[in-house]
C-alpha positions in Angstrom: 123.7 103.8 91.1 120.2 102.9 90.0 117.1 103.1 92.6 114.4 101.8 91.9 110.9 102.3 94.0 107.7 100.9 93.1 105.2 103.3 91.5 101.3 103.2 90.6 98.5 101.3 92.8 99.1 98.0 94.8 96.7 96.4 97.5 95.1 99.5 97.6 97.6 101.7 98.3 99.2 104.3 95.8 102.9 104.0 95.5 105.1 107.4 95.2 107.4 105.8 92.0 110.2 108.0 92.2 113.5 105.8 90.5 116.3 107.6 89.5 119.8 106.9 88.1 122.6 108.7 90.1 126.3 108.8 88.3 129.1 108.2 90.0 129.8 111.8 91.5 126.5 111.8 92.8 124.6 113.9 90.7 120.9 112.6 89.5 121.4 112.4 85.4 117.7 110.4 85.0 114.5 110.5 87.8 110.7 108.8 87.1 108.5 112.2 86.4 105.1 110.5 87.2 103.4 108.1 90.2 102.6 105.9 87.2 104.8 103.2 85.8 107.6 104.4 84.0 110.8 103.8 82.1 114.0 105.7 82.8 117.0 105.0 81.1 120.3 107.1 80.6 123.3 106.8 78.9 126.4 106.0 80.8 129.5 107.4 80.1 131.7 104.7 82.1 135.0 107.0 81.6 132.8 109.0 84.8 134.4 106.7 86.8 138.0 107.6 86.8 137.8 111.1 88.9 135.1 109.1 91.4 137.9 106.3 91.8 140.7 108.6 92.0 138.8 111.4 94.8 137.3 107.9 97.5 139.6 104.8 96.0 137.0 102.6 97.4 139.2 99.7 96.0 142.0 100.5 97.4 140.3 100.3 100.8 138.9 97.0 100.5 140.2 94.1 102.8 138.5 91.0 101.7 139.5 89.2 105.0 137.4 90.9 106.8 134.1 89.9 105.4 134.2 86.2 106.5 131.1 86.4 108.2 129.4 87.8 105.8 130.2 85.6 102.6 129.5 82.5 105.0 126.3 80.4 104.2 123.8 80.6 106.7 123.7 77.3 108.4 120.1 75.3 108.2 117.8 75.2 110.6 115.9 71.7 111.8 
């Protein structure tokens, strides 16, 4: 997972920063150091996923017919 918040000054107002790239067993393995603008970047190791698939199965647990609503279009307006 990759968050991302915005960092330096804007409209006046300082901004905290504070990204950071979280592997899959929830463990922070990159996080901004400064307020300032910054680059993080990690190396992923994507075989990290197998024990995180394995221990929630999040796939597995999926059912697609249930998310009608939400993959509808909104209708327009007049």
């Amino acid at each position: 997972m990759v968050g991302i918040a915005k960092a330096g000054v804007e409209d006046g107002m300082e901004l905290i920063g504070g990204s950071c790239i979280v592997n899959p067993m929830g463990q922070v393995v990159a996080k901004a150091a400064t307020t300032g603008d910054e680059l993080i970047a990690v190396r992923i190791d994507l075989d990290q996923m197998v024990p995180a698939r394995k221990r929630w199965d999040f796939l597995g647990r999926r059912h697609p017919e249930h998310y009608g609503l939400l993959t509808q279009p909104t209708p327009r307006r007049s």
